[in-house]
C-alpha angles and dihedrals in degrees: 000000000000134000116187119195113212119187113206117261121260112306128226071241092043081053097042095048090235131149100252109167108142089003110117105225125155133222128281121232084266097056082053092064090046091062100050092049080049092054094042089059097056104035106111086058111115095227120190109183126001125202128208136188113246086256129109103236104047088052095056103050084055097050091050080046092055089039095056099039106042100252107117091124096053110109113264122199122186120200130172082218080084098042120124117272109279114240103197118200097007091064114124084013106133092237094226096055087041086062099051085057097052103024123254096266089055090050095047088052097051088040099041108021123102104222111018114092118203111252102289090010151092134263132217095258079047095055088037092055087057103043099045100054085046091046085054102039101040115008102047089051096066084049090053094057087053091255118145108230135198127200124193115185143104149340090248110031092054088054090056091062097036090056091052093031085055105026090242124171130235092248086049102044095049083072098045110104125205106209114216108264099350107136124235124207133204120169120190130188121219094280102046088055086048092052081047096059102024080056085238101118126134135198099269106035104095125045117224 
């Protein structure tokens, strides 16, 4: 069984350096591009069921996926469980000027820390706390059932998985980037998806 991790392509707020979180902004033309490279790499998967967040332009990203590679009949489910850490008051902020206002060291700790939110906002352990229960509940199941799934959704919400796919700490995880539309493969046999759901999973026992 195969689960592939896509992260959205580029954002008019990606583009603009802005804070975006909950905001529903689409792709650029850019972002576009990106998706269809994205879907070009994985083509030849055999993909079951996909799952989105409820935002724009992870939606999007999937449908141009589904367009490129022949999947528009696949079963698509949309959950804001998957949806991009919120940032609260610093949504819509143009990061660079936002750090001018708080300083860079109190940026980098709202942006890159586990467990402190921005003011209004989430924080990574937040997000975390969101995306693992639904990936158990409702994701591994369909794993489970040999189905290939495919999830499009968000920076930080795909590093959520990533740390507890691959038992990553938080120190770890702050320096682990998600590139925009760079697919990410993990492949699992019959027992691993059973560790996984049984919570008996160790360090070594899925390949990614």
């Amino acid at each position: 069984m195969k689960l592939i991790l896509v992260r959205h392509g580029q954002s008019q707020w990606n583009l603009e350096n802005r804070f975006t979180g909950w905001k529903d902004v689409d792709i650029t033309e850019t972002g576009k591009e990106e998706a269809r490279i994205a879907a070009l790499k994985i083509k030849d998967e055999n993909i079951d069921i996909a799952f989105t967040s409820m935002l724009i332009r992870a939606q999007h990203t999937l449908h141009i996926i589904q367009d490129v590679c022949g999947w528009q009949n696949i079963e698509v489910v949309m959950n804001q469980a998957l949806n991009e850490r919120c940032y609260g008051d610093l949504e819509g902020l143009n990061k660079a000027e936002t750090a001018k206002k708080f300083g860079d060291a109190q940026v980098y700790i709202w942006r890159r820390s586990y467990d402190v939110a921005p003011p209004g906002g989430e924080s990574l352990k937040d997000t975390y706390n969101r995306v693992i229960p639904y990936f158990n509940s409702i994701i591994l199941p369909k794993l489970s059932e040999n189905r290939n799934v495919l999830i499009v959704a968000h920076g930080n919400s795909l590093r959520s998985l990533v740390m507890y796919l691959e038992h990553l700490s938080p120190a770890e995880i702050n320096t682990r980037e998600i590139g925009t539309c760079v697919p990410l493969y993990y492949e699992f046999n019959k027992e691993e998806i059973q560790n996984l759901i049984s919570g008996n999973t160790n360090k070594d026992s899925l390949s990614a």
